[in-house]
N, CA, C and O atoms as CSV, one atom per row, in Angstrom:
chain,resi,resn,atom,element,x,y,z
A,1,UNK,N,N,96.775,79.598,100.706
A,1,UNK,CA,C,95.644,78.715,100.578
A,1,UNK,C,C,95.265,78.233,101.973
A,1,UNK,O,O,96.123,77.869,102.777
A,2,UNK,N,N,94.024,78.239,102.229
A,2,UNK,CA,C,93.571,77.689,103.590
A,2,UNK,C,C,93.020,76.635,103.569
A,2,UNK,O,O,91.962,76.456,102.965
A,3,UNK,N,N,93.828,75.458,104.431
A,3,UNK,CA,C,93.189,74.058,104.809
A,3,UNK,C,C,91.943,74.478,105.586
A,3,UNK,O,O,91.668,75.521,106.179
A,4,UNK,N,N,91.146,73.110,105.358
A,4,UNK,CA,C,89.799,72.901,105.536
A,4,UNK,C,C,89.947,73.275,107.144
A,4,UNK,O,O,89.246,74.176,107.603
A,5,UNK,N,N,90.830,72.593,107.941
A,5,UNK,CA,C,91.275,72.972,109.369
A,5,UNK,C,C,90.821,74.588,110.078
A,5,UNK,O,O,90.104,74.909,111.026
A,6,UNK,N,N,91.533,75.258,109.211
A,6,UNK,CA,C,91.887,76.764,109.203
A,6,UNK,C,C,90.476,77.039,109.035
A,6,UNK,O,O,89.846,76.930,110.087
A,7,UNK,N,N,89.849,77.338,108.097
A,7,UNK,CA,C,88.766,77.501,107.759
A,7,UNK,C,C,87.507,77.213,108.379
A,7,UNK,O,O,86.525,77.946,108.257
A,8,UNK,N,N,87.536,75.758,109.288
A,8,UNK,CA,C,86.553,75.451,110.458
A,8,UNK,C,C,86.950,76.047,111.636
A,8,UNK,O,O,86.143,76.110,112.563
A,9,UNK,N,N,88.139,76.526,111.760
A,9,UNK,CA,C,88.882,76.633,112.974
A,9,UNK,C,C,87.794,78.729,113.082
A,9,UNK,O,O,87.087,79.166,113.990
A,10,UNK,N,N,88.256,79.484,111.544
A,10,UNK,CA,C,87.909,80.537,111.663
A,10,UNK,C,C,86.149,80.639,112.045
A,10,UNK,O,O,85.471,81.288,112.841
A,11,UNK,N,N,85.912,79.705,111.086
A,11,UNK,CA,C,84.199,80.141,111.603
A,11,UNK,C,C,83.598,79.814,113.128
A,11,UNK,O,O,82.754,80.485,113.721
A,12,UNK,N,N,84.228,78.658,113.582
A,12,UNK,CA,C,83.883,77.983,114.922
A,12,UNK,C,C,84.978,78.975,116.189
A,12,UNK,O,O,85.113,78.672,117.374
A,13,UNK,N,N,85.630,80.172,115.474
A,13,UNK,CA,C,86.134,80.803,116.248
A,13,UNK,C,C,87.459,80.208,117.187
A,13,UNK,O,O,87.846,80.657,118.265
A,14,UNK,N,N,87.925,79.239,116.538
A,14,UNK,CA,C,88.711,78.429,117.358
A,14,UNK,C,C,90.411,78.909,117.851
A,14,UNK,O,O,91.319,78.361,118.477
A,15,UNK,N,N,90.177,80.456,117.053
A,15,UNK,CA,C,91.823,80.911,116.943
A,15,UNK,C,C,91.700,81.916,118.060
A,15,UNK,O,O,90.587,82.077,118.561
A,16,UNK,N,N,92.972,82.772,118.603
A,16,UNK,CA,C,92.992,83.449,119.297
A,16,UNK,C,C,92.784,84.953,118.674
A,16,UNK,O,O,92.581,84.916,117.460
A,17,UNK,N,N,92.791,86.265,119.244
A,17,UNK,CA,C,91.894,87.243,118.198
A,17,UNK,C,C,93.154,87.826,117.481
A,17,UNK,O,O,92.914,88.490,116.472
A,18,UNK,N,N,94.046,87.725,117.732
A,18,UNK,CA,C,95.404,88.126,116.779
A,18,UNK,C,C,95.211,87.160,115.637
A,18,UNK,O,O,94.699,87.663,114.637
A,19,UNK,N,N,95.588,85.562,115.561
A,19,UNK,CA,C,95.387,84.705,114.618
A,19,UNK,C,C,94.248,84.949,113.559
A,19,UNK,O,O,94.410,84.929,112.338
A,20,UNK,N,N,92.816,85.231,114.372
A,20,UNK,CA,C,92.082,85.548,113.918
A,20,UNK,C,C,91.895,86.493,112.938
A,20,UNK,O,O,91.284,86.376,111.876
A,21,UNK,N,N,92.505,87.481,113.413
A,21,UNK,CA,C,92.473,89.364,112.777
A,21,UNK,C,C,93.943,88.714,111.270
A,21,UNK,O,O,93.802,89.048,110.093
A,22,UNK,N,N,94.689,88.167,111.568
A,22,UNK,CA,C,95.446,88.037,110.545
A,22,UNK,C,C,95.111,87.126,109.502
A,22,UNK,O,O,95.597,87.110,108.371
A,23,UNK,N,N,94.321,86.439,109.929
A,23,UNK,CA,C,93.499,85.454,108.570
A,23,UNK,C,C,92.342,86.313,107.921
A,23,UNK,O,O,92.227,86.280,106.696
A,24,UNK,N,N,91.477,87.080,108.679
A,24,UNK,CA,C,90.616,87.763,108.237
A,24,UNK,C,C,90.957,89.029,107.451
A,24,UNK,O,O,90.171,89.853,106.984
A,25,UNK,N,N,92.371,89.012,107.397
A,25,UNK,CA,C,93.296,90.239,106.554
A,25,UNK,C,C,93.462,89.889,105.172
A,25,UNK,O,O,93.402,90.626,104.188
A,26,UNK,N,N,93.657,88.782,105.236
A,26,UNK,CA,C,94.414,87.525,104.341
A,26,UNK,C,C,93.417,87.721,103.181
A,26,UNK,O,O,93.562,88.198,102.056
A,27,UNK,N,N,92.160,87.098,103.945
A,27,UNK,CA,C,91.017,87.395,103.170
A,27,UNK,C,C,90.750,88.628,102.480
A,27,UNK,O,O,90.849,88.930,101.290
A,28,UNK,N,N,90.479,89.112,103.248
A,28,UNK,CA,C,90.030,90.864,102.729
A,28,UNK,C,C,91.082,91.306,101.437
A,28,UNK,O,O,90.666,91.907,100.446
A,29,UNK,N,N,92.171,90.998,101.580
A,29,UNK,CA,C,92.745,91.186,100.747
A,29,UNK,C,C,92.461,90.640,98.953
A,29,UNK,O,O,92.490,91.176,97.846
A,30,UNK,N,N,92.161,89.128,99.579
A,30,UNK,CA,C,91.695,88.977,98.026
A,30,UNK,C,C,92.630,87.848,97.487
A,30,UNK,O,O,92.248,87.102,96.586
A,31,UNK,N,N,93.846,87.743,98.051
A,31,UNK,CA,C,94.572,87.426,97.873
A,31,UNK,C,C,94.987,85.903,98.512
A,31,UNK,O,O,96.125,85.450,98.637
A,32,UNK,N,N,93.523,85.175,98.921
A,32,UNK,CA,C,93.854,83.853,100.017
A,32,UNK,C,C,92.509,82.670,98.745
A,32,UNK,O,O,91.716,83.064,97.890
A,33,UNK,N,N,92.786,81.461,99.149
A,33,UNK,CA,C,92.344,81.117,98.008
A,33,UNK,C,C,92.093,79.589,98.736
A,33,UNK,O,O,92.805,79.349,99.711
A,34,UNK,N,N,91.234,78.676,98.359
A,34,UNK,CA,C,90.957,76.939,99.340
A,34,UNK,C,C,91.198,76.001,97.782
A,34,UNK,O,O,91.522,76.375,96.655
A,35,UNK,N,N,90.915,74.837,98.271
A,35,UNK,CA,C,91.211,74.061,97.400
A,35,UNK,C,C,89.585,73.171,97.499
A,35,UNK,O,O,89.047,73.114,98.605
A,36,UNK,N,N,88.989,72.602,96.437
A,36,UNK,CA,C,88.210,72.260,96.108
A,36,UNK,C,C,87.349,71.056,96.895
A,36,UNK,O,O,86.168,70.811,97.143
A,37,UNK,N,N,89.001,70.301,97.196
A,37,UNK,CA,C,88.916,69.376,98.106
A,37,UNK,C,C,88.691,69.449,99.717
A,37,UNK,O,O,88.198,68.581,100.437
A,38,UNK,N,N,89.176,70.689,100.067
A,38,UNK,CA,C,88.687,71.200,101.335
A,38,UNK,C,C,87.515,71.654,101.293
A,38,UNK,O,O,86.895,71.408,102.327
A,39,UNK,N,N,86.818,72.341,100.360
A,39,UNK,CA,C,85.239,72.536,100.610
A,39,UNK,C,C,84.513,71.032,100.734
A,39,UNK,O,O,83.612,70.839,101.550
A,40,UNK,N,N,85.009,69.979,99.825
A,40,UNK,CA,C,84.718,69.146,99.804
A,40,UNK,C,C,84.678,68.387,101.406
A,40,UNK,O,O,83.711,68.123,102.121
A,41,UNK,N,N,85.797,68.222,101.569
A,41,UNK,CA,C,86.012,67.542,103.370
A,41,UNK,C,C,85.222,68.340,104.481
A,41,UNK,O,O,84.622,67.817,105.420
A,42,UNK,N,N,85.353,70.140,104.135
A,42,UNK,CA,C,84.218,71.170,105.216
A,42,UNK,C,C,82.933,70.189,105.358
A,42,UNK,O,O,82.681,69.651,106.436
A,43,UNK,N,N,82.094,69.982,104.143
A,43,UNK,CA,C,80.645,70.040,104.036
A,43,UNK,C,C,80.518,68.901,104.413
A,43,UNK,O,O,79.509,68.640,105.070
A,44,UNK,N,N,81.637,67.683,104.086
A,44,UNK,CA,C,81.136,66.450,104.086
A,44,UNK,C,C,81.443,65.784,105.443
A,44,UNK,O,O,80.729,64.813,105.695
A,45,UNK,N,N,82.424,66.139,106.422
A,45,UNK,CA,C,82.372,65.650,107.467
A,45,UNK,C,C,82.644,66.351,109.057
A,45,UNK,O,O,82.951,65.764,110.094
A,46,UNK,N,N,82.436,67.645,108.849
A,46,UNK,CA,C,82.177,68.410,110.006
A,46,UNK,C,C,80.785,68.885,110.448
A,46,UNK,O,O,79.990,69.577,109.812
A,47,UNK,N,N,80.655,68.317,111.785
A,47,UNK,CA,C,79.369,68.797,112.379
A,47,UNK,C,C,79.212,69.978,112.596
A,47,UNK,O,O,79.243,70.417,113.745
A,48,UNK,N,N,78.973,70.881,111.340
A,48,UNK,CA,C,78.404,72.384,111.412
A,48,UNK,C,C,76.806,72.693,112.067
A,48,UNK,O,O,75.849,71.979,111.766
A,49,UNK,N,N,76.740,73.409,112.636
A,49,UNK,CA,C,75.444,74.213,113.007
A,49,UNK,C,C,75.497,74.952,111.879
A,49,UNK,O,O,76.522,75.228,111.255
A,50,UNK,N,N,73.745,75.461,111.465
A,50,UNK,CA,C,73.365,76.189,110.628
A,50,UNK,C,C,74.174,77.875,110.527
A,50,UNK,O,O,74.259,78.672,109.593
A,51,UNK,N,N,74.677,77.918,111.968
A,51,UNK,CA,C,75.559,79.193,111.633
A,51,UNK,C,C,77.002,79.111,111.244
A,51,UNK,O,O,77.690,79.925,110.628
A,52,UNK,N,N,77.354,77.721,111.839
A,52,UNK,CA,C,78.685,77.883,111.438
A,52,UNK,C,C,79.196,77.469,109.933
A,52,UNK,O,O,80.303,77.555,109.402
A,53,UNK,N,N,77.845,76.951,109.437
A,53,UNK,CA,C,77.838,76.723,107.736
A,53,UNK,C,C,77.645,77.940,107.590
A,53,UNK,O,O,78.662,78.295,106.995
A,54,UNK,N,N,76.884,79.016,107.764
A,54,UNK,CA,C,76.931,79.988,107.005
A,54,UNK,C,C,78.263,80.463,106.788
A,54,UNK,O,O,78.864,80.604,105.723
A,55,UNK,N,N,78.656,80.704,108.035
A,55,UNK,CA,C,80.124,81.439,108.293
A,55,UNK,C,C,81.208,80.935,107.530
A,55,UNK,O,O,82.161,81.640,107.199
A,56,UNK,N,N,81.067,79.511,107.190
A,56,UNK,CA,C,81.965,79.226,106.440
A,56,UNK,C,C,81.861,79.225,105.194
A,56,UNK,O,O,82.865,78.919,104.549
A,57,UNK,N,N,80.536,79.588,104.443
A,57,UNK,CA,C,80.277,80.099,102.978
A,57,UNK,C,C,80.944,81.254,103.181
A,57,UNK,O,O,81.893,81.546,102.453
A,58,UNK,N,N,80.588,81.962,104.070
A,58,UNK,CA,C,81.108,83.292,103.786
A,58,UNK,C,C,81.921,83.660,104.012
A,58,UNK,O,O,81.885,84.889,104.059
A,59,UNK,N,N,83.474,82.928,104.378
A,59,UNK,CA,C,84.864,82.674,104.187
A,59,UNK,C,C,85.242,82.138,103.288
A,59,UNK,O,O,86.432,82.282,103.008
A,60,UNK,N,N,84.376,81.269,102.430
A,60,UNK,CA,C,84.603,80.488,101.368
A,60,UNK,C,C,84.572,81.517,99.654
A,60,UNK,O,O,85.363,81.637,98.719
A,61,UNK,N,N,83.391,81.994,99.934
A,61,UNK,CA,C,82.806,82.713,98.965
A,61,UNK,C,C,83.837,83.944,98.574
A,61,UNK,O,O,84.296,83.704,97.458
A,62,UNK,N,N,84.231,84.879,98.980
A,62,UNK,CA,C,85.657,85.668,98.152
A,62,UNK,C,C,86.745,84.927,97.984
A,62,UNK,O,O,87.628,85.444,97.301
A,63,UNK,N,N,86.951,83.783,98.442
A,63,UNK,CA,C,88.317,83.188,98.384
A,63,UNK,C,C,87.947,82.531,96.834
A,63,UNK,O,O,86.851,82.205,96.378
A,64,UNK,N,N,89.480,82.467,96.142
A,64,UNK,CA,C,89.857,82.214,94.872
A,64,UNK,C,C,89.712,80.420,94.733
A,64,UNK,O,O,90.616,79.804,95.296
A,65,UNK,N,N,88.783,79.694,94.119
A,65,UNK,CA,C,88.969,78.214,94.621
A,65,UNK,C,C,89.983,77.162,93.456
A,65,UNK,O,O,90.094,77.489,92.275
A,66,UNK,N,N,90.292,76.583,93.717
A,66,UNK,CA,C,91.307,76.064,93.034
A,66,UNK,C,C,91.186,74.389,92.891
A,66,UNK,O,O,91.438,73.462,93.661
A,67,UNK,N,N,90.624,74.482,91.385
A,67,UNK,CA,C,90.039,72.958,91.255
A,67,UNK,C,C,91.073,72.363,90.716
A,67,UNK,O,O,92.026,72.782,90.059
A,68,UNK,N,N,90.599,70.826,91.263
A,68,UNK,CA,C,91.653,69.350,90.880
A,68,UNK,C,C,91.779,69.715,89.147
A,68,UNK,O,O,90.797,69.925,88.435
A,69,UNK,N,N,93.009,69.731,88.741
A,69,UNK,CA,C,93.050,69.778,87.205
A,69,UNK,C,C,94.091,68.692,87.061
A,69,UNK,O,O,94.420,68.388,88.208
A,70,UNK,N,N,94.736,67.995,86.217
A,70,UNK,CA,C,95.211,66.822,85.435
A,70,UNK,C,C,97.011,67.344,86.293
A,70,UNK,O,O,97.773,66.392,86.464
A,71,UNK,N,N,97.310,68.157,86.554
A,71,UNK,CA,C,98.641,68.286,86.946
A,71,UNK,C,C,98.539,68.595,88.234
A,71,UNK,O,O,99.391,69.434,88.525
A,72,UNK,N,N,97.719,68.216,89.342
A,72,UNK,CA,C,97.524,68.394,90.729
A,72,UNK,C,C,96.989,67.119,91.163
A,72,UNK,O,O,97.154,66.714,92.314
A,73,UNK,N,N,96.128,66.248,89.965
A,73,UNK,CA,C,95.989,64.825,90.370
A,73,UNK,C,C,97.350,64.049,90.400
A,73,UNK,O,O,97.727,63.323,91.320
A,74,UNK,N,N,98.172,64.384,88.987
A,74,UNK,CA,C,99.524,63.687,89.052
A,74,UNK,C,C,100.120,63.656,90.372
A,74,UNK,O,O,100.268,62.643,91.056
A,75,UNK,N,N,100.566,65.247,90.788
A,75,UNK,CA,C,101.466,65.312,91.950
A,75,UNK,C,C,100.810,64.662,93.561
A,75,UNK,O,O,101.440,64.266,94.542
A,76,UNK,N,N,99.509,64.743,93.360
A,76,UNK,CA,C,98.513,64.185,94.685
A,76,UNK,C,C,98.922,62.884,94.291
A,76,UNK,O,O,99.085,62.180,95.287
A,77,UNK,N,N,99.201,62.158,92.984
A,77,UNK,CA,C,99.115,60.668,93.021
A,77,UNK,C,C,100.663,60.461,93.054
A,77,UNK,O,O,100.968,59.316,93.390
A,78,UNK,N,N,101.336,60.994,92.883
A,78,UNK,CA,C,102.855,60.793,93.242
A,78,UNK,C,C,102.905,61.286,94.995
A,78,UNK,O,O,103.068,60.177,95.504
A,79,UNK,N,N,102.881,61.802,95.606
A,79,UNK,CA,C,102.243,62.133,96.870
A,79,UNK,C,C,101.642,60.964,97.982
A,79,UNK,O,O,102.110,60.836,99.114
A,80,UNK,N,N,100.592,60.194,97.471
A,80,UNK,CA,C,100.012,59.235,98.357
A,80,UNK,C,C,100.913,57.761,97.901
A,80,UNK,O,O,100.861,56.655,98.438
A,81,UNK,N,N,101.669,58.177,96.808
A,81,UNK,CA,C,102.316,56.470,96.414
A,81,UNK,C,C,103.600,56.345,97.340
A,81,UNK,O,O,104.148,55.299,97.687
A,82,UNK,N,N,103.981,57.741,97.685
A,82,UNK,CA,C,105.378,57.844,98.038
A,82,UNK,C,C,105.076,58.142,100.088
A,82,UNK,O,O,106.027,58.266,100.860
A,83,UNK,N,N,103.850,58.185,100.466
A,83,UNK,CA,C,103.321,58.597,101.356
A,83,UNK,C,C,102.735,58.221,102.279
A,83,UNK,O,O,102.524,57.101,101.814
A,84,UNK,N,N,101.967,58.169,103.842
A,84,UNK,CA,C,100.774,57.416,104.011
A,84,UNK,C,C,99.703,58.454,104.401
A,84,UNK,O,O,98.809,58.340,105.240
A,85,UNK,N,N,100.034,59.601,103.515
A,85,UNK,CA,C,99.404,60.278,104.143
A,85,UNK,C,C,97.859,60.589,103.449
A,85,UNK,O,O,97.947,60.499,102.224
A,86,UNK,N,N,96.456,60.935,103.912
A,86,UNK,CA,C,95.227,60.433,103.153
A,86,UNK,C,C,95.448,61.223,101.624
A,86,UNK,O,O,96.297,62.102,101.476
A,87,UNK,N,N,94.657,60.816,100.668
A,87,UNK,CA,C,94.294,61.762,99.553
A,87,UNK,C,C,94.408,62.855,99.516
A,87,UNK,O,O,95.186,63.648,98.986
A,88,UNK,N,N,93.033,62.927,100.511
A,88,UNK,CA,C,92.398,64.427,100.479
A,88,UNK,C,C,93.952,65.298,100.850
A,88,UNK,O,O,94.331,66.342,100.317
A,89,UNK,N,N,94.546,64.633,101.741
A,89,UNK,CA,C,95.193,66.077,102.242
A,89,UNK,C,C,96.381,65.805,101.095
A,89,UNK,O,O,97.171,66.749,101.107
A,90,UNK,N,N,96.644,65.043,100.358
A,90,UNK,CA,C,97.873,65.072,99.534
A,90,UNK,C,C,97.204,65.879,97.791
A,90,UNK,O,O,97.877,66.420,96.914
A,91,UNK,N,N,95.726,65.653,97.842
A,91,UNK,CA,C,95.195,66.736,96.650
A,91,UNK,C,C,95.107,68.271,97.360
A,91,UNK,O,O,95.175,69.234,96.597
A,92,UNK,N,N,94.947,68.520,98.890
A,92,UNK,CA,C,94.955,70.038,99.130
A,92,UNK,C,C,96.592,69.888,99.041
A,92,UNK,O,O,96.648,70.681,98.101
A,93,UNK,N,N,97.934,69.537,99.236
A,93,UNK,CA,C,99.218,69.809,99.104
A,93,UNK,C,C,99.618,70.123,97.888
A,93,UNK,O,O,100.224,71.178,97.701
A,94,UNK,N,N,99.289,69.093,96.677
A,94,UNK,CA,C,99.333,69.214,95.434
A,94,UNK,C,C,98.357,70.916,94.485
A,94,UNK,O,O,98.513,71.618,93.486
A,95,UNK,N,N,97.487,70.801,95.566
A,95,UNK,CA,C,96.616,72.034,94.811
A,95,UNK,C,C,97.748,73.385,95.372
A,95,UNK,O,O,97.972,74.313,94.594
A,96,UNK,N,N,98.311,73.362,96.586
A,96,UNK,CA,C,98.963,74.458,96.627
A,96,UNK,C,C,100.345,74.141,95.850
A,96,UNK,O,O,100.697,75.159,95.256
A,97,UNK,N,N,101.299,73.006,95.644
A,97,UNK,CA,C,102.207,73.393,95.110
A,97,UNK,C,C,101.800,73.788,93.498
A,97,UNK,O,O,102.387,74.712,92.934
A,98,UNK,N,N,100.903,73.120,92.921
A,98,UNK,CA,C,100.713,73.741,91.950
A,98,UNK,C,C,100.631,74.901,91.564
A,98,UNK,O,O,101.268,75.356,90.614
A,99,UNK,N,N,99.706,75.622,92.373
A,99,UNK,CA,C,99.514,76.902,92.561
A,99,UNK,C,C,100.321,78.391,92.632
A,99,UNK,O,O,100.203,79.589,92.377
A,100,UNK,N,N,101.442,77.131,93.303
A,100,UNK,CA,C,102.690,78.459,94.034
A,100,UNK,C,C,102.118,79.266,95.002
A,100,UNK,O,O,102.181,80.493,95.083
A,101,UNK,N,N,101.447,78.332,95.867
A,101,UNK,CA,C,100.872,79.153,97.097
A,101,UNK,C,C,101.447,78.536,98.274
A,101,UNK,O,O,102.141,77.519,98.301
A,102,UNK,N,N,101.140,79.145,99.090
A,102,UNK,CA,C,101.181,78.581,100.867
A,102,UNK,C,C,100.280,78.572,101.228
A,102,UNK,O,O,99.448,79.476,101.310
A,103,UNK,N,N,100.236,77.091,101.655
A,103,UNK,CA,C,98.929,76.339,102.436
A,103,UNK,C,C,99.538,77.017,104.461
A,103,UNK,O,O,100.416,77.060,105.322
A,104,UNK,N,N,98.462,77.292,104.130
A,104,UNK,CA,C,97.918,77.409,106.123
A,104,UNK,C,C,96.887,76.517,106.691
A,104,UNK,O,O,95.667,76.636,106.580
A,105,UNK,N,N,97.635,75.501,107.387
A,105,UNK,CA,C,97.060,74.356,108.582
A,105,UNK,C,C,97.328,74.181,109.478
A,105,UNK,O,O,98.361,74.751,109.831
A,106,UNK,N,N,96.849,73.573,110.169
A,106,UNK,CA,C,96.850,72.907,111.638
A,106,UNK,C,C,97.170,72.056,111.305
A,106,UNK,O,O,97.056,71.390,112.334
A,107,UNK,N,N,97.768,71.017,110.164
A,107,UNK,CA,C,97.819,69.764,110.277
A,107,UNK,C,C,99.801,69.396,109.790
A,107,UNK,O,O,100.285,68.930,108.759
A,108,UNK,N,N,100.245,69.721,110.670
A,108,UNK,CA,C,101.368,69.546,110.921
A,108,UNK,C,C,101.778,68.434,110.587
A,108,UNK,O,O,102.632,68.481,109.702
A,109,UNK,N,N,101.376,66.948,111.120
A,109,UNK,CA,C,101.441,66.079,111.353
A,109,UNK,C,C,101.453,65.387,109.896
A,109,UNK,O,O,102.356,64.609,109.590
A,110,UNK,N,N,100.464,65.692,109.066
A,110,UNK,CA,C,101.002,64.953,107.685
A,110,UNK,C,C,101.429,65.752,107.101
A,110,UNK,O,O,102.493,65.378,106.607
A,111,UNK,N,N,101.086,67.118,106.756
A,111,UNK,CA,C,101.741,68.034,105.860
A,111,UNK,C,C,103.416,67.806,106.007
A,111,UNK,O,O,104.272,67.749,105.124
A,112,UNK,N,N,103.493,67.739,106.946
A,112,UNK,CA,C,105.434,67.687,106.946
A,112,UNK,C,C,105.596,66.708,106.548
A,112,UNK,O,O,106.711,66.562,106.049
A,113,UNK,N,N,104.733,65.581,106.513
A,113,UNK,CA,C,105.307,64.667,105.381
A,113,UNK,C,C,105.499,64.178,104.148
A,113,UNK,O,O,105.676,63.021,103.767
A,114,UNK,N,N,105.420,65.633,103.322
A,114,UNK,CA,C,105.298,65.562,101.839
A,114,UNK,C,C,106.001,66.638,101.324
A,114,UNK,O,O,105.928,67.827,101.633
A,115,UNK,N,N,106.694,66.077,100.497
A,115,UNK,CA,C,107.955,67.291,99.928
A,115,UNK,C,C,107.487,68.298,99.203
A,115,UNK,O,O,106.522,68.273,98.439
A,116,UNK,N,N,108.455,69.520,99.556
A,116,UNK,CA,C,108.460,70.405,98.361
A,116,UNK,C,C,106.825,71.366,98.491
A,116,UNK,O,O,106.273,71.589,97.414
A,117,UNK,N,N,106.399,71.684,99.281
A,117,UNK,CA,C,105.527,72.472,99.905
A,117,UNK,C,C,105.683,73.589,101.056
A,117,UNK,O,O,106.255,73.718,102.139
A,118,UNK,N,N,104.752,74.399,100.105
A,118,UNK,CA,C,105.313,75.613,101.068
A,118,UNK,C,C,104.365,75.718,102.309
A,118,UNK,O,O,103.257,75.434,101.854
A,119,UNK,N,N,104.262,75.927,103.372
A,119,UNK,CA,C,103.226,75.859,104.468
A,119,UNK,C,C,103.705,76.243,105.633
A,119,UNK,O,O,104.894,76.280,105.951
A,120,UNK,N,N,102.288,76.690,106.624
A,120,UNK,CA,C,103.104,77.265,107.585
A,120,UNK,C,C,101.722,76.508,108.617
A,120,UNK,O,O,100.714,76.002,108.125
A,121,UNK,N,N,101.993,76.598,109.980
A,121,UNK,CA,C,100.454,76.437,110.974
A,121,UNK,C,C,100.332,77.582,110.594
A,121,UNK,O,O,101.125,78.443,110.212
A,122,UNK,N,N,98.989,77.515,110.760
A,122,UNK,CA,C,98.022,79.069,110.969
A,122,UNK,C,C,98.623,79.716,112.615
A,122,UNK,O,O,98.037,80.671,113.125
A,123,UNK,N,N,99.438,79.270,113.084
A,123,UNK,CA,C,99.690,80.215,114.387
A,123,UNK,C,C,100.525,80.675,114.451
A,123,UNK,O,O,100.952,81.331,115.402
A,124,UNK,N,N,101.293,80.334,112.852
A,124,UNK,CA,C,102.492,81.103,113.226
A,124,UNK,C,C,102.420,82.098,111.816
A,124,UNK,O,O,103.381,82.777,111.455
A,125,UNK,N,N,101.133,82.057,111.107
A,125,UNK,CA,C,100.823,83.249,109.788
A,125,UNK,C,C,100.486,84.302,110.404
A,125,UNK,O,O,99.564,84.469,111.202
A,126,UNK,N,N,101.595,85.333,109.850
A,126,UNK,CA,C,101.106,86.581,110.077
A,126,UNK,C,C,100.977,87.571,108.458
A,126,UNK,O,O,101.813,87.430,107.566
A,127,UNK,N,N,99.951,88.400,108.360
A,127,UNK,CA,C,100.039,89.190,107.485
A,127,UNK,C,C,100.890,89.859,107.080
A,127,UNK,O,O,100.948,90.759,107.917
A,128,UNK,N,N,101.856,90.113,106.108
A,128,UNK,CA,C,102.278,90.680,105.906
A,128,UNK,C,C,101.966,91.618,103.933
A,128,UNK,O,O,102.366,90.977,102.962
A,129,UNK,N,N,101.362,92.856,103.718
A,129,UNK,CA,C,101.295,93.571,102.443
A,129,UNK,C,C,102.031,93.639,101.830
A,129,UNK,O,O,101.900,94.258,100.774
C-alpha cells in the first residue's frame, strides 16, 4: 500500500530513478493498492500543479483503493487512543493492517509508532515477483 508521501513523492519525481523504477513495477503489476484516506490528504493539502494532479490520478487510478470499513475505524481508533500520532496516518496504518499489506512511506517518524504493522520507507522497497 502506498502512503500519500510515496505517491506525491512519485509524481513530483522526488525519488531517485532506481526507487522510482521499483515503485513503478509495484504498480504495473497490479498488485500495489492506497488507502482512501491518502487520496483524501493528496487532494486536500498538497500544492499540486495541474500536472502533478494529473500524474497522481494516474498512479492512483490502477491501484486497488481500500476504503475505511467498521474494522479499520476500530483499529485507527485503538491506534490514536494508545498514540499521538494524527488520524489520518493511524486510518492509512489500520487500512494496511487490515488488509495484510505493507504500507510504503517516508514517514518513519510516526509509523514506528504504532504496533503490529508491516512497513518499510520507500528507499529501502525493492521489487521483488
Amino acid at each position: 500500500m502506498l502512503d500519500s508521501n510515496v505517491t506525491i513523492g512519485l509524481a513530483t519525481k522526488q525519488f531517485s530513478k532506481k526507487e522510482h523504477e521499483n515503485l513503478i513495477d509495484l504498480i504495473a503489476t497490479g498488485r500495489a493498492s492506497y488507502s482512501l484516506i491518502s487520496c483524501i490528504n493528496i487532494f486536500a493539502k498538497a500544492n499540486l500543479n495541474f500536472e502533478e494532479h494529473i500524474a497522481i490520478e494516474s498512479i492512483c487510478n490502477p491501484l486497488e483503493r481500500i476504503n475505511i470499513s467498521i474494522e479499520i475505524a476500530d483499529i485507527a481508533t485503538h491506534y490514536r487512543k494508545t498514540t499521538k500520532v494524527k488520524i489520518s496516518d493511524c486510518i492509512v496504518d489500520a487500512s494496511a493492517y487490515a488488509a495484510k499489506l505493507i504500507l510504503i512511506t517516508n514517514d518513519k517518524k510516526d509509523f514506528s509508532k504504532l504496533d503490529g504493522l508491516n512497513w518499510m520507507p520507500s528507499n529501502t522497497f525493492f521489487f521483488k515477483p
